[in-house]
Rosetta silent file (secondary structure, phi, psi, omega in degrees, C-alpha in Angstrom):
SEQUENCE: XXXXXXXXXXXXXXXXXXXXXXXXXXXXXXXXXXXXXXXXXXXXXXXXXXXXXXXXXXXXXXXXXXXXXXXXXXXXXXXXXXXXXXXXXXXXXXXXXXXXXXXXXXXXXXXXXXXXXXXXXXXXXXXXXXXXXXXXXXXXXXXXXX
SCORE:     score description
SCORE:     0.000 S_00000001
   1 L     0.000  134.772  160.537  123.020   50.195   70.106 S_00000001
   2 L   -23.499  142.707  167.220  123.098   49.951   66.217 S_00000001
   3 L   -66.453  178.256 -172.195  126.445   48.419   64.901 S_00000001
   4 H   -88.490  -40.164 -164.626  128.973   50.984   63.366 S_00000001
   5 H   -65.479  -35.278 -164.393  128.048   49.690   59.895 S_00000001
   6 H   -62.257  -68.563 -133.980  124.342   49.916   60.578 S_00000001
   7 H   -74.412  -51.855 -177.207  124.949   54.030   61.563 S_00000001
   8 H   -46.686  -58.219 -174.273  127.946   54.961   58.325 S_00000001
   9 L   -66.993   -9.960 -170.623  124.755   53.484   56.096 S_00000001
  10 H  -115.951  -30.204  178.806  121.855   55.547   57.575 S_00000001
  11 H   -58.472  -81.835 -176.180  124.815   58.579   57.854 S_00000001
  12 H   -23.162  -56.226  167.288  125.465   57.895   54.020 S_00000001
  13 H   -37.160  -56.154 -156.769  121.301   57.805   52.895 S_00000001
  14 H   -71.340    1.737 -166.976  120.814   60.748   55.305 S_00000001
  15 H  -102.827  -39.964  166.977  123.831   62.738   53.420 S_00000001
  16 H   -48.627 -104.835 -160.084  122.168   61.571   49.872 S_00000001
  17 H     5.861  -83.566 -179.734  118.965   62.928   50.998 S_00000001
  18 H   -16.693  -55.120  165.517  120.381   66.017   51.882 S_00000001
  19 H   -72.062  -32.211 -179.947  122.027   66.526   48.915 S_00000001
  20 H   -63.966  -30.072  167.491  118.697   65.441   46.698 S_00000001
  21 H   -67.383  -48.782  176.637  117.333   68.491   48.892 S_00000001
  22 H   -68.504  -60.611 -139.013  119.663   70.823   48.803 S_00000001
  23 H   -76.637  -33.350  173.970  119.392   70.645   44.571 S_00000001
  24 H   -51.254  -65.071 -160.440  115.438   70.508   44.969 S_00000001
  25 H   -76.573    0.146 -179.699  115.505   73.640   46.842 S_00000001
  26 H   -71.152  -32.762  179.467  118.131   75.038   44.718 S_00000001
  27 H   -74.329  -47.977 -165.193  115.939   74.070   41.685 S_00000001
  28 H  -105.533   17.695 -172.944  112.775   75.715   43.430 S_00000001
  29 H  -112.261  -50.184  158.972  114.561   78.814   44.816 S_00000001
  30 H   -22.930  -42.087 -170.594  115.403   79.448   40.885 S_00000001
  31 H   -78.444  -21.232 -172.656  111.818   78.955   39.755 S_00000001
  32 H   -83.790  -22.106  173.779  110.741   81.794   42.133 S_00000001
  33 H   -61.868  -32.507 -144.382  113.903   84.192   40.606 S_00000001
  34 H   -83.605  -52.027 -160.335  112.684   83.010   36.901 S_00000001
  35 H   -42.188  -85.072  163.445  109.143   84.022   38.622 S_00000001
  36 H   -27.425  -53.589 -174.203  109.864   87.442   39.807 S_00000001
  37 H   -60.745  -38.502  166.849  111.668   88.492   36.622 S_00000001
  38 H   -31.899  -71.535  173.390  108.668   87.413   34.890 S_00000001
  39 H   -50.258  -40.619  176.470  106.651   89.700   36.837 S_00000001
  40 H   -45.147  -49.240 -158.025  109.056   92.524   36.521 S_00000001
  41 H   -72.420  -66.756  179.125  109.050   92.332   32.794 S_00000001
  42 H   -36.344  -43.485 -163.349  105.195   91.976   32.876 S_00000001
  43 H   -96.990  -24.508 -176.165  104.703   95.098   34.955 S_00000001
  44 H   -93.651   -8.448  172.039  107.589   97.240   33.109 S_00000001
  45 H   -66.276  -50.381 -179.733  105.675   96.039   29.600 S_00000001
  46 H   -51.031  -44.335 -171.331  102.223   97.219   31.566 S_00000001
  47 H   -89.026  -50.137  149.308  104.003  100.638   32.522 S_00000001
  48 H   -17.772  -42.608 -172.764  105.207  100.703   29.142 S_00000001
  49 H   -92.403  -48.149 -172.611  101.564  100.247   27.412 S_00000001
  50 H   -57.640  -47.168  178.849  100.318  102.466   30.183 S_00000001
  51 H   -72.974  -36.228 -175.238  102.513  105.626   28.893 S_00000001
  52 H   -58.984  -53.742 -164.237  101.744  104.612   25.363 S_00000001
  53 H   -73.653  -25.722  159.810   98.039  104.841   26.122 S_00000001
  54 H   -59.921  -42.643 -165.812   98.777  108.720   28.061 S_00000001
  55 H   -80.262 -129.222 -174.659  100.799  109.504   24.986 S_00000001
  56 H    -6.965  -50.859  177.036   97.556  108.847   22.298 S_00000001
  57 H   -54.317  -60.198 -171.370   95.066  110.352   24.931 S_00000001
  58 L   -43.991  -42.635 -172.820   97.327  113.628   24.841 S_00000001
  59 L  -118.773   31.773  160.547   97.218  113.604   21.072 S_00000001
  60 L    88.612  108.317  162.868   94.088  112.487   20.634 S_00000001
  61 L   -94.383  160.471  175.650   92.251  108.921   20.065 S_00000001
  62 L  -105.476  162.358  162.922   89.515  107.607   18.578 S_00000001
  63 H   -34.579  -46.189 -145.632   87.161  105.611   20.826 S_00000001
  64 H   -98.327    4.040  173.586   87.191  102.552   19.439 S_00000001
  65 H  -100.061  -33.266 -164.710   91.591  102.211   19.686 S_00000001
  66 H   -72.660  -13.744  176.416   91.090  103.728   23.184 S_00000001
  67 H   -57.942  -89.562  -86.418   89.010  100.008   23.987 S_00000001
  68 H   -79.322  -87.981 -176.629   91.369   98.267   22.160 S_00000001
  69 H   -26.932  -55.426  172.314   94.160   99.895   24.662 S_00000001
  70 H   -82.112   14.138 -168.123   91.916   99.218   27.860 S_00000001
  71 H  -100.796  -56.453  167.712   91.012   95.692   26.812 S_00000001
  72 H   -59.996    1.028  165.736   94.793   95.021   26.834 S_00000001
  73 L   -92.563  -23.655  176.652   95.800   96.557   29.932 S_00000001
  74 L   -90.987    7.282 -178.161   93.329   94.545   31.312 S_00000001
  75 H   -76.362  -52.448 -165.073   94.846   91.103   29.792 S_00000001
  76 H   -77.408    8.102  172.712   98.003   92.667   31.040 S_00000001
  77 H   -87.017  -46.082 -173.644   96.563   93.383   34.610 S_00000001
  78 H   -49.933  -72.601 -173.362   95.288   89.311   34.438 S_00000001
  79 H   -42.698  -57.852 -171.366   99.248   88.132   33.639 S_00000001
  80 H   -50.561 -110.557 -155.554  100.281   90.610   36.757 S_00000001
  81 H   -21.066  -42.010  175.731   98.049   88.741   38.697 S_00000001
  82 H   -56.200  -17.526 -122.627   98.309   85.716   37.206 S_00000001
  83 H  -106.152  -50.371 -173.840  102.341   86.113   37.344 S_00000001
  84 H   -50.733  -37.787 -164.034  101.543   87.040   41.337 S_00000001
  85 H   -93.410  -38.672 -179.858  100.086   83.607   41.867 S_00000001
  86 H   -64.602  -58.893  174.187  102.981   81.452   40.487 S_00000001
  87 H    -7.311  -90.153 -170.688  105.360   83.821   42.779 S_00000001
  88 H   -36.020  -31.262 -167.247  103.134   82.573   45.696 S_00000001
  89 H   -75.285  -69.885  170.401  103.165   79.140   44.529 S_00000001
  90 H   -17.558  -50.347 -176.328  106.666   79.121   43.844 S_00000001
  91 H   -50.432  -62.464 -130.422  107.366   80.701   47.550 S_00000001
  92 H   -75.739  -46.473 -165.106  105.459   78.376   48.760 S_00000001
  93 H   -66.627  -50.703  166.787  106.961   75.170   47.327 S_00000001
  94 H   -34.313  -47.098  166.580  110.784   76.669   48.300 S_00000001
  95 H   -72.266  -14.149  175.773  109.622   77.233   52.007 S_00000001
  96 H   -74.668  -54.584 -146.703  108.407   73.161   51.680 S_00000001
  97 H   -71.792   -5.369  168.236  111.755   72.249   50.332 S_00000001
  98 H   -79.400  -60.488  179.053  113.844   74.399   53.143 S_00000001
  99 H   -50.712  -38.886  172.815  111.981   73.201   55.938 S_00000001
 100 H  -104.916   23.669  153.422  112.587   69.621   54.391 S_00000001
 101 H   -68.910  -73.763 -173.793  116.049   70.152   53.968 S_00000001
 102 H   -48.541  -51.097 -160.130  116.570   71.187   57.593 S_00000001
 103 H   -90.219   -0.171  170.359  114.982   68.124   58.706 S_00000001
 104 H  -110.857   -7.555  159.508  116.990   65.456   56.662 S_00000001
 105 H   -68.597  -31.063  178.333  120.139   67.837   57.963 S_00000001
 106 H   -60.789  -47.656  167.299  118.478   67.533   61.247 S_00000001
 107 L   -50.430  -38.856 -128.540  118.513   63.498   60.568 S_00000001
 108 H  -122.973  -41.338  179.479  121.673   62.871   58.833 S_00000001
 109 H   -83.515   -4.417  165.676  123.406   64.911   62.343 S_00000001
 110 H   -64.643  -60.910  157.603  121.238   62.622   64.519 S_00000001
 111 H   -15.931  -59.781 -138.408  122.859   59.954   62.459 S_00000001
 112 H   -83.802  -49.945  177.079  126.301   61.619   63.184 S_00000001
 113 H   -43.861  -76.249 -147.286  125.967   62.531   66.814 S_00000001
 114 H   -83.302  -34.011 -162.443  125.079   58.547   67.573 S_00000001
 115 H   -89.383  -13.806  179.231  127.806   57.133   65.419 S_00000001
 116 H   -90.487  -13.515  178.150  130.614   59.600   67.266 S_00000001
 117 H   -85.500  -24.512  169.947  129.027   58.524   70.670 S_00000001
 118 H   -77.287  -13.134  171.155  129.388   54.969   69.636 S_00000001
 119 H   -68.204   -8.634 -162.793  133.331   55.639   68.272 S_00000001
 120 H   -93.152  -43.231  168.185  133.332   57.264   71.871 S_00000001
 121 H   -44.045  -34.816 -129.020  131.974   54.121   73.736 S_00000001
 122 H   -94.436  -52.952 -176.861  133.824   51.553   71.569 S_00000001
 123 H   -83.450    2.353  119.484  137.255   53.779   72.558 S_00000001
 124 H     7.925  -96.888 -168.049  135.819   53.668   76.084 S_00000001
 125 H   -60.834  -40.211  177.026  135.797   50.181   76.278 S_00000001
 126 H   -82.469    9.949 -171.369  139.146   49.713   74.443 S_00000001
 127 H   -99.548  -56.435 -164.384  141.189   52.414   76.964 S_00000001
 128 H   -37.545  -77.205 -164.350  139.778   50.110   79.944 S_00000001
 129 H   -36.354  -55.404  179.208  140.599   47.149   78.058 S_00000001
 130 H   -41.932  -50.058 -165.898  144.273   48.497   77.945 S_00000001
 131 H   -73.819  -43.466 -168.647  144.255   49.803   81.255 S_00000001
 132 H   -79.367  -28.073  175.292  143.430   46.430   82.811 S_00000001
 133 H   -80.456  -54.488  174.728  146.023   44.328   80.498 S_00000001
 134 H   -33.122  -72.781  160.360  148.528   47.005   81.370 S_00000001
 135 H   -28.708  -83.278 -177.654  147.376   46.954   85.549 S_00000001
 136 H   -42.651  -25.694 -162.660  147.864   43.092   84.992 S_00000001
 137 H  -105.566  -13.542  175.997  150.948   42.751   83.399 S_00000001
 138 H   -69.276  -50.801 -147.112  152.529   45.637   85.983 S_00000001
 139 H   -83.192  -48.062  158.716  151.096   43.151   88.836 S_00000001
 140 H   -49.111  -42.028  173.760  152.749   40.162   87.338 S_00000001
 141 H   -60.144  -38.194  158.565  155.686   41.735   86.978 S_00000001
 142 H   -79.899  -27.307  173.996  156.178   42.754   90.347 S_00000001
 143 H   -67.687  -16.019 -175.842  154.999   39.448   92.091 S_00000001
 144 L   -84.587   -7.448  175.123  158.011   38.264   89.622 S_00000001
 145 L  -105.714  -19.316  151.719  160.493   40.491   90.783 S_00000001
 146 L   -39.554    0.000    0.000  159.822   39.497   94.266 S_00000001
């Protein structure tokens, strides 16, 4: 079995990890809120342009403003969409950085587990150790009292 020194240094790395993880995904659970808001804004600007463009049909356009209106709803359909794929991306990199959180948490309690079973051996070995100097020194003591 690994020395106690060995396991407190591979605990310590695995709890640095951890921490370098949790702030990663903390970092990449942000970029997908920043993300989202993005879209929101994008889509209430879109519903915005979209009433604007209802409003001038009701009171009349000319042709050549109403392109001008659907050539920019459809830039502003590309940013929704575009807006859609960093979401996804985003998602995506936050589920890598949970999943490798849990597994350096998974590590770093592997770590933990074997260094409390070796304090558990080690005070094992020293209650025996006790028990047997004790046991001895009772046994002298009574052949001496004979």
């Amino acid at each position: 079995m690994a020395n106690k020194s060995a396991l407190e240094t591979l605990i310590d790395l695995a709890q640095r990890e951890s921490d370098n993880r949790a702030k990663r995904l903390g970092a990449a659970l942000k970029a997908v809120e920043e993300a989202e808001q993005k879209l929101q804004m994008l889509l209430g600007y879109r519903q915005d342009y979209a009433d604007r463009l209802d409003q001038a049909q009701m009171n009349g356009i000319t042709p050549f403003a109403y392109a001008n209106f659907v050539a920019f709803m459809g830039k502003l359909d590309n940013a929704v969409n575009g807006q859609q794929e960093v979401i996804k991306h985003a998602q995506y990199k936050a589920d890598t950085e949970r999943k490798a959180l849990q597994e350096s948490e998974r590590k770093r309690l592997s770590y933990r587990t074997l260094n409390e079973r070796a304090a558990a051996q080690a005070l094992a070995i020293e209650t025996k150790r006790d028990q047997k100097m004790m046991d001895d020194f009772a046994a002298r003591t009574a052949r001496m009292k004979r």
